[in-house]
C-alpha positions as CSV (number, residue, x, y, z in Angstrom):
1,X,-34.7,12.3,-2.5
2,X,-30.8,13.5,-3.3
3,X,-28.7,12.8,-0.2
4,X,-26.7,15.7,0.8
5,X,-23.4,15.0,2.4
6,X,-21.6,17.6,5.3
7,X,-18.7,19.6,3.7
8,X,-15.2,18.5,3.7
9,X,-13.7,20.0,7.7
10,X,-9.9,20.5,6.1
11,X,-11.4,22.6,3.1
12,X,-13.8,24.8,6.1
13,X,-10.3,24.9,7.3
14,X,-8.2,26.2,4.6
15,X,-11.0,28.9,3.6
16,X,-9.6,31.5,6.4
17,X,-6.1,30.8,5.8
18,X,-6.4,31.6,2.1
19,X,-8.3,35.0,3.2
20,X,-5.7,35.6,5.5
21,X,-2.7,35.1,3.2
22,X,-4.2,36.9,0.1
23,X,-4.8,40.0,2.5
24,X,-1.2,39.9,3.9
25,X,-0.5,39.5,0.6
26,X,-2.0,42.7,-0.3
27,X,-0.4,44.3,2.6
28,X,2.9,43.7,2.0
29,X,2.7,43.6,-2.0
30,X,5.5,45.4,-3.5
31,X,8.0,43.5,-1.2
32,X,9.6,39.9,-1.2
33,X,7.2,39.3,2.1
34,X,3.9,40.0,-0.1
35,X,5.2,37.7,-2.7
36,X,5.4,34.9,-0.2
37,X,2.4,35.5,1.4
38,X,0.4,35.5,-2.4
39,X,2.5,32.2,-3.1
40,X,1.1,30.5,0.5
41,X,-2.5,31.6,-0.9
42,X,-2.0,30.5,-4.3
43,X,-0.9,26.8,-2.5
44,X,-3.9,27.1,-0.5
45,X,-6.5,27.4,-3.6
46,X,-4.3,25.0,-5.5
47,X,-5.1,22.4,-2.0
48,X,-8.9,23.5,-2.2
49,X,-9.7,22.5,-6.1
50,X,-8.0,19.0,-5.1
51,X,-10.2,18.9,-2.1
52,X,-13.3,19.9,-4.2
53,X,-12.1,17.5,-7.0
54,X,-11.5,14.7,-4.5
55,X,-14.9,15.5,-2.9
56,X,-16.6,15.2,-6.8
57,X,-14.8,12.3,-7.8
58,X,-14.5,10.3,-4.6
59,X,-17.3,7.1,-4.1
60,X,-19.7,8.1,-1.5
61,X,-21.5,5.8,0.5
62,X,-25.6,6.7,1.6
63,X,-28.4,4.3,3.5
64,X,-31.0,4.4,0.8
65,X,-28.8,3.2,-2.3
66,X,-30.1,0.5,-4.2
67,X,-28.0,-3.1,-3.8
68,X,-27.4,-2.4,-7.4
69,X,-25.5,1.1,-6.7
70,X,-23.9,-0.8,-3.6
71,X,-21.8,-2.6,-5.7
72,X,-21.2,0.0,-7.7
73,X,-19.6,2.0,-4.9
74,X,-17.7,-0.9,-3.6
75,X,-15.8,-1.4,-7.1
76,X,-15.3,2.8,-7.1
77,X,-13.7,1.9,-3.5
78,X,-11.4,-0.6,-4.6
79,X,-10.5,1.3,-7.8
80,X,-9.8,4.3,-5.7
81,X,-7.1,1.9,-4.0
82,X,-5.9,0.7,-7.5
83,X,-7.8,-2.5,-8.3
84,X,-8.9,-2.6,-12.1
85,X,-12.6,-3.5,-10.4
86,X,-15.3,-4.6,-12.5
87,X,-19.1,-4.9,-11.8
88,X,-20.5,-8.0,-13.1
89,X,-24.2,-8.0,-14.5
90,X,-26.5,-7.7,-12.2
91,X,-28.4,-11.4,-12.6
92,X,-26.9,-14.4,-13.1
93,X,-23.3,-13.4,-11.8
94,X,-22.7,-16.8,-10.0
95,X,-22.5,-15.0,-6.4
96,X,-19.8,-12.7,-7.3
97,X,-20.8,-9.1,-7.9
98,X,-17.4,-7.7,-8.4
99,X,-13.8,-9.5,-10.9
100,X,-10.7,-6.9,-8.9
101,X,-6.9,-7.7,-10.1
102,X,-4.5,-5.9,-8.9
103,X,-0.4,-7.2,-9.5
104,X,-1.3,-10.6,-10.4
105,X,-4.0,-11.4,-7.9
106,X,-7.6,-12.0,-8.5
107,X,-10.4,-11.3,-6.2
108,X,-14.0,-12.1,-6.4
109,X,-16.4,-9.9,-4.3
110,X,-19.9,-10.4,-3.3
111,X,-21.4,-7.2,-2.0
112,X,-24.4,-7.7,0.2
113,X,-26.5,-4.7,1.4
114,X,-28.4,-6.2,4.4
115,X,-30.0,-5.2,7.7
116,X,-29.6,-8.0,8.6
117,X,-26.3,-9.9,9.3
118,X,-25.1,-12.0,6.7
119,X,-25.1,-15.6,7.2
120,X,-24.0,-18.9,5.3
121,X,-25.1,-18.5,1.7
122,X,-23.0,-15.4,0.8
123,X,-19.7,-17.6,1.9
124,X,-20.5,-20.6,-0.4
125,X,-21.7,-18.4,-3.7
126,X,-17.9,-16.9,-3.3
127,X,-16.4,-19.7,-2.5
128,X,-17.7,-21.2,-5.7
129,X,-17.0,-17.8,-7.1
130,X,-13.3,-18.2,-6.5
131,X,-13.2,-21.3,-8.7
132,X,-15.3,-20.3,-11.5
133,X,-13.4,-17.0,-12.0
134,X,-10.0,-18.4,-11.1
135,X,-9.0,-16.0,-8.3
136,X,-7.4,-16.2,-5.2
137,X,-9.2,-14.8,-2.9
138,X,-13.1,-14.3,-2.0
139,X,-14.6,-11.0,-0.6
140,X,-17.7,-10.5,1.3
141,X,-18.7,-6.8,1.8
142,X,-21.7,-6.0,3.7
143,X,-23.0,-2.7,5.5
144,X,-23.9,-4.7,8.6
145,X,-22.3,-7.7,10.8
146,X,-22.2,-11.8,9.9
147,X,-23.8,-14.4,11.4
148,X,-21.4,-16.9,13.4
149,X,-22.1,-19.9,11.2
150,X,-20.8,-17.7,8.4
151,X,-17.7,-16.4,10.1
152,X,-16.6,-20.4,11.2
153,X,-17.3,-21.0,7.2
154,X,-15.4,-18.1,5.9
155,X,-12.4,-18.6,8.4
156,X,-12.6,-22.6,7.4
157,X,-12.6,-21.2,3.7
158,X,-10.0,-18.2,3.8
159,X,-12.9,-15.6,2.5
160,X,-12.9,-11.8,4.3
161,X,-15.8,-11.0,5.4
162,X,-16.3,-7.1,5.8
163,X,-18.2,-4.5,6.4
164,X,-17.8,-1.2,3.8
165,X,-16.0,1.3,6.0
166,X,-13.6,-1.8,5.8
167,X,-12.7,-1.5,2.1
168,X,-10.1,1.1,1.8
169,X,-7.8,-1.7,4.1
170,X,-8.6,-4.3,2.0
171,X,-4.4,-4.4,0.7
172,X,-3.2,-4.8,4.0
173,X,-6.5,-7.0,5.2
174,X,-6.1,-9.2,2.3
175,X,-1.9,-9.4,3.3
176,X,-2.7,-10.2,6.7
């Protein structure tokens, strides 16, 4: 079953506010004022296709995805935020799901789509993840919460634990 997603509120927005300045356009044609008025429409389309494009383009996140397609989105999330993300394969990845670099850091993430809260075994596989892919930090992503054993480990390990919505922050998390 396709998941269908609500449209995008700023381009409901911008729909009457095109109309609008393509009929004052239309009004007030021959004049400098109808130019102006055609120009602010013309911006308003141009704003539109980048919203539609965005909306195309953009990862999108829904219940029912496989964990396979979770990780998936995740590394379309961090490449959105300019990490060269890359899925490893699906078996045998040694706990980590996804290799990100980004200026000279190296991040290994393991993507865990629960409903239940994570717990202690997703903190070691990354920490052993750091080390056998050389990177800095360790990344647990997770669509729900962590068990308290596995946020002492990860704090005692310097490994973020978080949950998807999370991701977009992950420069300033990771900083901080």
């Amino acid at each position: 079953m396709a998941h269908r997603r609500e449209p995008d509120k700023r381009a409901r927005g911008c729909v009457p506010w095109i109309a609008l300045f393509t009929l004052l356009a239309g009004f007030f044609w021959p004049g400098a004022l109808g130019a102006a008025f055609m120009g602010l429409a013309y911006v308003g389309a141009l704003h539109l296709a980048v919203l539609a494009y965005e909306e195309i383009t953009g990862a999108k996140f829904h219940d029912n995805m496989s964990p396979e397609e979770f990780e998936h989105y995740c590394a379309c999330v961090l490449r959105e935020w300019k990490w060269d993300a890359r899925v490893t394969q699906f078996s045998g990845d040694q706990g980590v799901d996804i290799v990100a670099d980004k200026r000279g850091m190296r991040i290994v993430v393991q993507c865990k789509k629960y409903a239940k809260p994570v717990g202690n075994r997703a903190v070691q596989e990354i920490v052993a993840g750091i080390a056998h892919q050389n990177a800095q930090r360790g990344v647990v992503v997770t669509t729900n919460g962590y068990t308290p054993s596995a946020l002492k480990l990860a704090a005692s390990n310097q490994v973020l634990l978080l949950h998807h919505t999370d991701l977009p922050r992950i420069d300033r998390l990771l900083a901080g």
